[in-house]
Steps between C-alpha positions, in 0.01 A plus 500: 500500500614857384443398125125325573484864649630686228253288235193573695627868583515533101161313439322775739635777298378336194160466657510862609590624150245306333239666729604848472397455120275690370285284316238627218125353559183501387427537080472830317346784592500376848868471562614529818828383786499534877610685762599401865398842692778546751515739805451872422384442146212707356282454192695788373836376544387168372348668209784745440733227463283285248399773305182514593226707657373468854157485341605205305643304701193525707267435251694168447483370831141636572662714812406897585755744422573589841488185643804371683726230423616224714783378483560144323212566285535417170334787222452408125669779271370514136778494256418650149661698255536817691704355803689195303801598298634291183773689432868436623654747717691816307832374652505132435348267245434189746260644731285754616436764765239333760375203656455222269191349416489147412301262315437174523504272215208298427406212237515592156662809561814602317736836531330635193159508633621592868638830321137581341358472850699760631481780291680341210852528682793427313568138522856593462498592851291254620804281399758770686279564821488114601860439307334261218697368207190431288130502502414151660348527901361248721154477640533633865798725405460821643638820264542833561266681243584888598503759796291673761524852418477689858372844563731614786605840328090611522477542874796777474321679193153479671589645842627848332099625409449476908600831514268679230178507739716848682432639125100397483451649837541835351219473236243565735683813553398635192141316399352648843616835428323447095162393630424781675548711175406287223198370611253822491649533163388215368160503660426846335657356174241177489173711477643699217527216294210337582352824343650437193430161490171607276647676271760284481275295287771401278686355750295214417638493169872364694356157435680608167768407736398144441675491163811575707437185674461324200829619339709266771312228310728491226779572719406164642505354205836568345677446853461114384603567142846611612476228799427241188719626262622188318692291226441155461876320537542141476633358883371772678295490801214633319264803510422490855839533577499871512212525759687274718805668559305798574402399836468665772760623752334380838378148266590203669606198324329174481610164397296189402650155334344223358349300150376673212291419206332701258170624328446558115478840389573716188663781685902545592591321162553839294441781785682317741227540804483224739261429768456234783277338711593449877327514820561759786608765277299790427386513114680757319849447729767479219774184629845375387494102386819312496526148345790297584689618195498826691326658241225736622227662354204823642185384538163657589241361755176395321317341855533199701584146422207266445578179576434299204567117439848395475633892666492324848788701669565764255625802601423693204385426113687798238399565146625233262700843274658543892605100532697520142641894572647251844602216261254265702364224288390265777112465585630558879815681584663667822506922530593773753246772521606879647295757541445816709216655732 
């Protein structure tokens, strides 16, 4: 009886382990895992602990900011590239600081393209976080594919400013005392001019200022010179390259996956300038596309994707100069597509 016991005992814990994952779901940009609200938990406890906002999380769940939680309810949190880490922890090569995220393997899907999904980590440790001697997984297999990053240290630093409204309290000190004394002044000072104003019939002639508007102009117009600066080189990503790693510090990134197949054009084959066609991207966004060589190239947005016979299911078509720079010489091939906004 006491090893029947001891079997079951074991098969709980299994069955309590294998819940307390935290399983990835949804698809890119919509990424999210869940949260059990337990007793005395806030949205800002919940959010400091995710890495995420109390605004966020409440946009996600479609629940007011100062609404209160009940206990056993179960919250989607977002996970994107702010709050999920790919890199290993500074002290150890086989994991990370964090709770693990996991993903679950589906058809077709290989450790390769489960790297591009999230953020292109390492597939090295892919291999070391869920102890992997090579690259084969099983549909159903569920593999850690990074780290929450929390936010605990942000309550400490935020509660210090609580003590700076003693300091504003005194301003008024001083701007009731000015008032009093300023304000004839500057009625007695606003006739005077007005006087002037006629002779002041040259004053008109500051619309000369307008060249000094104009001057900017060309400021504006070697900002992109320097931004575009470039060589042609043989295997590089290309001219747009530049632009892209210039992004933005608040820019999140976005990841989409899918086939490819191209249009004819003559440019990118000596100037090396790529462009794309996809759908829910703005036009002029500049994206990363990786074939399954891992080769990538830059590419600008033209517009959408207009559905056209045989591109049933297309993700995106690329200039034909783009498919060869990617060494793609199928009609339909496989890509990764990153980008920021």
């Amino acid at each position: 009886m006491k090893k029947y016991f001891l079997i079951i005992a074991s098969l709980f814990t299994i069955a309590l382990s294998a819940q307390d994952k935290q399983v990835i779901k949804g698809t890119p940009p919509t990424q999210y895992i869940e949260h059990k609200v337990k007793d005395g938990e806030t949205l800002g406890s919940i959010g400091r602990k995710y890495g995420k906002t109390v605004a966020q999380i409440a946009k996600a769940n479609k629940i007011k900011t100062s609404g209160l939680l009940k206990k056993g309810a179960v919250l989607k949190i977002p996970v994107t590239a702010k709050n999920l880490s790919t890199q290993p922890a500074t002290n150890t090569t086989s994991s990370a600081s964090g709770t693990a995220i996991y993903h679950k393997v589906a058809k077709g899907e290989n450790l390769y393209k489960i790297s591009q999904a999230y953020h292109k980590v390492d597939v090295k440790l892919l291999r070391e976080w869920n102890g992997l001697k090579n690259d084969v997984v099983k549909v159903g297999q569920q593999l850690i594919v990074g780290y929450i990053k929390s936010n605990d240290n942000v309550s400490a630093v935020k509660s210090a400013p609580a003590q700076e409204p003693v300091i504003i309290q005194q301003a008024p000190v001083t701007a009731e005392a000015t008032p009093v004394s300023t304000a004839p002044a500057k009625k007695e000072e606003i006739p005077a001019v007005k006087e002037k104003e006629p002779a002041a019939t040259t004053t008109p002639v500051t619309p000369v200022a307008a060249p000094k508007t104009i001057a900017p102009e060309p400021v504006a117009k070697t900002a992109p010179a320097d931004e575009y600066a470039y060589t042609p080189q043989q295997g590089d990503e290309g001219y747009f390259a530049i632009p892209y790693a210039k992004k933005e510090a608040n820019a999140t990134q976005q990841f989409r996956s899918g086939d490819a197949a191209t249009f004819k054009t003559i440019s990118g084959w000596s100037d090396r300038k790529f462009y794309v066609l996809i759908n829910d991207v703005a036009p002029g966004t500049i994206v990363r596309i990786t074939g399954t060589n891992n080769k990538s190239i830059c590419a600008k947005v033209l517009s959408s994707l207009v559905e056209t016979k045989g591109g049933t299911g297309l993700l995106l078509r690329m200039s034909n100069s783009a498919a060869a720079a990617l060494g793609m010489s199928d009609t339909r091939f496989p890509v990764s597509v990153t980008f920021f906004e």
